[in-house]
C-alpha positions as CSV (number, residue, x, y, z in Angstrom):
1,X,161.4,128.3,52.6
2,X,161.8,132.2,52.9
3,X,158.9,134.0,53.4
4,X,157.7,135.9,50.0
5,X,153.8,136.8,51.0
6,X,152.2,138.7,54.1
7,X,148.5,137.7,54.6
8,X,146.7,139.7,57.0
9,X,143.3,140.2,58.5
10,X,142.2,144.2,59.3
11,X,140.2,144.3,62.4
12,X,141.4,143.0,65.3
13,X,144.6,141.7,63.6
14,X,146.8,145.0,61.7
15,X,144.4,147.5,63.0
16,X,144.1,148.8,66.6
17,X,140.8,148.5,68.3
18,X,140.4,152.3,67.2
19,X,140.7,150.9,63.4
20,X,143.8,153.1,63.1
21,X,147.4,152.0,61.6
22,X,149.9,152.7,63.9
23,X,153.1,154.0,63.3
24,X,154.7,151.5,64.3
25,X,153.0,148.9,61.5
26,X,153.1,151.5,58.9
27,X,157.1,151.0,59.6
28,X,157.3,146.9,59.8
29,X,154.5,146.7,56.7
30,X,157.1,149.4,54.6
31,X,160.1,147.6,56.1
32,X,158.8,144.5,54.4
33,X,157.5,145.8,50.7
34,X,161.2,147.2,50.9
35,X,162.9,143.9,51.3
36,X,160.8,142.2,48.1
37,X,157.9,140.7,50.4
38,X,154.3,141.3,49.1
39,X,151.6,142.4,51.9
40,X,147.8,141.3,51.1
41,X,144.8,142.2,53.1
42,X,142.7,139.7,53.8
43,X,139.4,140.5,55.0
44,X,136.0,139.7,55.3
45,X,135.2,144.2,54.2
46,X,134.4,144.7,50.8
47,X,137.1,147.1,48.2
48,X,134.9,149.9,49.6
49,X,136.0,149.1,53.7
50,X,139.5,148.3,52.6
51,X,140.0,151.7,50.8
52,X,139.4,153.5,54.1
53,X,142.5,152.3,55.4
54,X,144.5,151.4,52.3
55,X,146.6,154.2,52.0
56,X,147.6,154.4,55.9
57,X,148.8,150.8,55.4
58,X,149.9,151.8,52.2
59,X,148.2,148.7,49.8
60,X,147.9,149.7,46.3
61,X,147.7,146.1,45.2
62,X,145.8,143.1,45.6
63,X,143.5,142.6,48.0
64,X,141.3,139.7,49.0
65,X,137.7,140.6,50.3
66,X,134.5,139.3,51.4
67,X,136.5,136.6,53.4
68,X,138.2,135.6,50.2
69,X,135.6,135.5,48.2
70,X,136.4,138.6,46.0
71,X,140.0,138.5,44.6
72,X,140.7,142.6,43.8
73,X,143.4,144.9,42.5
74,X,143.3,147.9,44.6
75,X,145.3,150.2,42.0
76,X,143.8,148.7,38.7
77,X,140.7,147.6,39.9
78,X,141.9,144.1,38.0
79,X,139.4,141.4,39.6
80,X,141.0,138.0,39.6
81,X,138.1,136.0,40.5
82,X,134.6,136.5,42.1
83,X,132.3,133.5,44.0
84,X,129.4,133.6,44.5
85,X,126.3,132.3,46.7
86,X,123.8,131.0,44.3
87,X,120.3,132.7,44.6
88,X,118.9,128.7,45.3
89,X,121.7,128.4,47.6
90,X,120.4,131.3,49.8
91,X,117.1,131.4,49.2
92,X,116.9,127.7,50.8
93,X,119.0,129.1,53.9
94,X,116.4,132.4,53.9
95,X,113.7,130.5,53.8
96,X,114.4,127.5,56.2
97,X,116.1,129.9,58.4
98,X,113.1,132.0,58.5
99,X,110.6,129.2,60.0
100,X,113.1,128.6,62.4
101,X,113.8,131.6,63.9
102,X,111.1,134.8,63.5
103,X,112.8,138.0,63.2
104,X,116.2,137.0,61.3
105,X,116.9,139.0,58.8
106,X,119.5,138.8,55.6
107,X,121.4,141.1,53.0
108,X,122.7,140.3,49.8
109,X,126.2,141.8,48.9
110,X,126.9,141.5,45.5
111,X,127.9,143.5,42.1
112,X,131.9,143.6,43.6
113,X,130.8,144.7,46.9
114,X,129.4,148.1,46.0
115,X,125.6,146.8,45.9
116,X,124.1,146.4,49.4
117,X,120.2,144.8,49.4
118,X,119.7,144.9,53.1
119,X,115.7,143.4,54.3
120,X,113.4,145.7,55.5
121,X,114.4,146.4,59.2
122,X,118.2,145.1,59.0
123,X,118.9,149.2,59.2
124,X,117.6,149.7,62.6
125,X,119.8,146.8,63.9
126,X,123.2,148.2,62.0
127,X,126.0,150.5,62.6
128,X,128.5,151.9,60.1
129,X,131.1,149.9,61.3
130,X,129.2,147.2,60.9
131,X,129.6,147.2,57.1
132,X,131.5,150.4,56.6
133,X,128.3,152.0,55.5
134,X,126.2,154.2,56.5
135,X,122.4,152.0,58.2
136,X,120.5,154.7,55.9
137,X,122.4,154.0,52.5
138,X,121.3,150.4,53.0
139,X,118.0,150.3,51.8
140,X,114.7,148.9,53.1
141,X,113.6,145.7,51.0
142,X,111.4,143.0,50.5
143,X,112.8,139.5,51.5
144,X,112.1,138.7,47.4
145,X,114.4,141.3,46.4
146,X,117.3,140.3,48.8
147,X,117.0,136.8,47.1
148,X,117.0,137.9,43.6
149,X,120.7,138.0,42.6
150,X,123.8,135.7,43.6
151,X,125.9,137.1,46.6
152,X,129.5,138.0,46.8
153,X,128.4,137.8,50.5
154,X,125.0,136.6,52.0
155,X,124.4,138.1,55.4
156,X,122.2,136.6,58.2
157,X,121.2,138.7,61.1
158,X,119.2,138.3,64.4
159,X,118.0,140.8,66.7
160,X,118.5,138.8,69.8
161,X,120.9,135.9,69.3
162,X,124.8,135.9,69.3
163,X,126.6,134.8,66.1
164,X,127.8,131.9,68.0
165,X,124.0,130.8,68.7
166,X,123.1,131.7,65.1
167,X,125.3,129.5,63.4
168,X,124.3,126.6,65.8
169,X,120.9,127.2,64.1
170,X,122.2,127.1,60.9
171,X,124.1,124.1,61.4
172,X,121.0,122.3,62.1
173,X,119.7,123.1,59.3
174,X,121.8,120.5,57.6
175,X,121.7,122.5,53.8
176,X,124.0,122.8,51.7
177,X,125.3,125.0,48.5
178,X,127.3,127.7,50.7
179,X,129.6,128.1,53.4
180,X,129.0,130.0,56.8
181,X,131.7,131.8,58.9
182,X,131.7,134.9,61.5
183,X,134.3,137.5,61.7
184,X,133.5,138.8,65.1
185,X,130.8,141.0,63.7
186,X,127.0,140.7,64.7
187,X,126.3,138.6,62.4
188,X,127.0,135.2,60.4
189,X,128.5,135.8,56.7
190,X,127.6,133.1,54.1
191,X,129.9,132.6,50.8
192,X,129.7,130.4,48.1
193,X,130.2,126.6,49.1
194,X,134.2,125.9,49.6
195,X,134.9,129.8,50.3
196,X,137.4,130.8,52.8
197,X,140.3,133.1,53.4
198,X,142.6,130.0,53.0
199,X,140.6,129.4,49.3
200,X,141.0,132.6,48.3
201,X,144.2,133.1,49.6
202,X,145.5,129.6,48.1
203,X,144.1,131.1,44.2
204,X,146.4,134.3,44.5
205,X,149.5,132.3,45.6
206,X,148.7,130.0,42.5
207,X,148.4,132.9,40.4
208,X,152.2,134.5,41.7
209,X,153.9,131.5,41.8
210,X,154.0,131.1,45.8
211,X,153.8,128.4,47.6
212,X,152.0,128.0,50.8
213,X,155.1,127.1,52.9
214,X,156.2,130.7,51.7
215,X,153.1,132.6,53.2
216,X,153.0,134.0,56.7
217,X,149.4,134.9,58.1
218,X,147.6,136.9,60.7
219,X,144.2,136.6,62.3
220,X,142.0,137.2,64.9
221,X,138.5,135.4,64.4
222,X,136.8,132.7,63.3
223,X,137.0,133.5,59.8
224,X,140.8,133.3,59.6
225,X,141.0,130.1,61.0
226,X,141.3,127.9,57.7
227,X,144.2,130.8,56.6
228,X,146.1,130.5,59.4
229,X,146.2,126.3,59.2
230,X,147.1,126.7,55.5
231,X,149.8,129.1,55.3
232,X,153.1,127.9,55.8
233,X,153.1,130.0,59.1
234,X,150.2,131.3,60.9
235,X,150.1,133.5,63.4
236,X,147.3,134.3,66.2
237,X,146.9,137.7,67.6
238,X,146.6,137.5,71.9
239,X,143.5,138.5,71.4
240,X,142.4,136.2,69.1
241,X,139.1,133.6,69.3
242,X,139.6,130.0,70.4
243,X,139.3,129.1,66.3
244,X,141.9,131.1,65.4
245,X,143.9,130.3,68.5
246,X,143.7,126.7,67.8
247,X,144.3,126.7,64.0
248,X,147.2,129.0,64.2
249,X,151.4,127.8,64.6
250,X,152.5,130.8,67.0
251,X,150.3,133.6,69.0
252,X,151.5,137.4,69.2
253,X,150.7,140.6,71.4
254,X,147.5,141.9,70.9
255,X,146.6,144.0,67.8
256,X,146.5,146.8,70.7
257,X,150.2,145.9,71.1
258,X,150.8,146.3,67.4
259,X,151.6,142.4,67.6
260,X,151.9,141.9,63.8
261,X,154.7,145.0,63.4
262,X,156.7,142.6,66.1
263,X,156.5,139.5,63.9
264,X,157.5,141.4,60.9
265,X,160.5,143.2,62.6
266,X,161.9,139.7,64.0
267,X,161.4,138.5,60.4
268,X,163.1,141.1,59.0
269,X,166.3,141.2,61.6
270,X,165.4,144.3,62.4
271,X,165.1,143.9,66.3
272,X,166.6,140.9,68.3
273,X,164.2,138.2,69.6
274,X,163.0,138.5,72.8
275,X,164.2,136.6,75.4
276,X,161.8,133.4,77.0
277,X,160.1,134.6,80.5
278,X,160.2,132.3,83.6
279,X,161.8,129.3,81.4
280,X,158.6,129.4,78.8
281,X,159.3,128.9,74.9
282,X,158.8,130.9,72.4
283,X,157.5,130.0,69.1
284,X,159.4,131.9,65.6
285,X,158.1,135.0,66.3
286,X,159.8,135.7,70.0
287,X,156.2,135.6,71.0
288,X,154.8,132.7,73.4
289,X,153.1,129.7,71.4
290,X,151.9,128.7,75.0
291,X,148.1,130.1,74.1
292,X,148.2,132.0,77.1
């Protein structure tokens, strides 16, 4: 089948490591809205994070955020659907989590993203680009208060370990009512229980008609893992994690190397594929599918 939808992940993936769009994707992205082909962001940022780069990619339609969670309209501000972590669900985690491991901290996301209930001392750890928001807008509040409402996204945070080593902890916790994923950032993101960007990604497709073998996707981390095994062609940047390395069909140059404007021009004809070095193949994209 012909490709009809363009799913891609922001940082690390479309953007370069300076979160800028280069000219180069700003061509291949308008290359393919021109041919009939519909480009989605899909990222773990809120609307808020996406809008700071929306109109140098140019996407004035609908976006996916919150690692899927949040289906949104850019333009209209039309919300398709919304899942989120029950307050049992987290408080559970919070709690459980919290006699494990002194010090972790948690925010609560909710209220379409805009609404950030971050625990006393999560500021001090943060950095705007952390959440594309500034640490003092964040607030300073009692564990209770983080707990009190459903999350869009339920964020767990620890001063000294890696994500990696977090959600080892969490995993042997053994709970369930929510899923846990980590984008790269410094810190582990928790959604509602079956939430991915291949669930949210897979509603949207439903909703236009498109099947999954007519989806190509891009991604970098951990979270884009389950996108890139469900659409019909996934692509891993070079500088991707081992999940998203593993999950994907094809691997591409680095988002440094503007890898996903390459895929879209060989799609699109509109430069030739490159030619195999020293005898290797080449997956569909001209790039090597070697994972090397």
């Amino acid at each position: 089948m012909p490709i009809r939808l363009i799913a891609t992940d922001l940082d690390g993936t479309l953007l370069r490591p300076d979160l800028s769009v280069s000219p180069r994707t700003r061509r291949a992205l308008d290359a393919a809205r021109a041919a009939g082909l519909l480009v989605v962001p899909v990222t773990a940022r809120q609307p808020r994070g996406v809008r700071r780069i929306a109109e140098a990619a140019a996407f004035t339609g609908w976006a996916l955020c919150g690692n899927g969670a949040h289906g949104v309209h850019l333009t209209t501000g039309e919300v398709l659907f919304e899942a989120h972590v029950e307050v049992a669900a987290q408080r559970a985690l919070a709690e459980a989590l919290s006699g494990r491991l002194p010090g972790v901290l948690f925010v609560s996301v909710r209220r379409g993203g805009e609404v950030f209930v971050a625990q006393k001392g999560y500021a001090e750890l943060a950095h705007f680009e952390d959440h594309k928001r500034e640490p003092g807008e964040m607030g300073r509040h009692q564990l209770d208060d983080v707990l009190a409402e459903p999350s869009l996204k339920f964020i767990v945070r620890h001063p000294a370990l890696t994500p990696r080593e977090l959600l080892a902890e969490v995993q042997a916790l053994a709970l369930g009512g929510y899923a846990v994923t980590h984008s790269g950032a410094p810190f582990l993101e928790v959604l509602a229980e079956g939430v991915s960007k291949a669930w949210g990604l897979s509603r949207l497709c439903e909703t236009l008609g498109i099947a999954r073998e007519e989806v190509l996707a891009f991604g970098d981390a951990p979270n884009d893992a389950e996108m890139l095994a469900w659409a019909g062609r996934g692509v891993a940047m070079a500088n991707a994690e081992p999940e998203a390395l593993a999950a994907a069909d094809e691997i591409t140059l680095s988002n440094a190397e503007d890898g996903v404007a390459a895929v879209i021009e060989q799609l699109l004809y509109l430069v030739p594929p490159a030619a195999p070095a020293s005898g290797m193949p080449c997956g569909p994209s001209g790039a090597s599918s070697s994972g090397s």
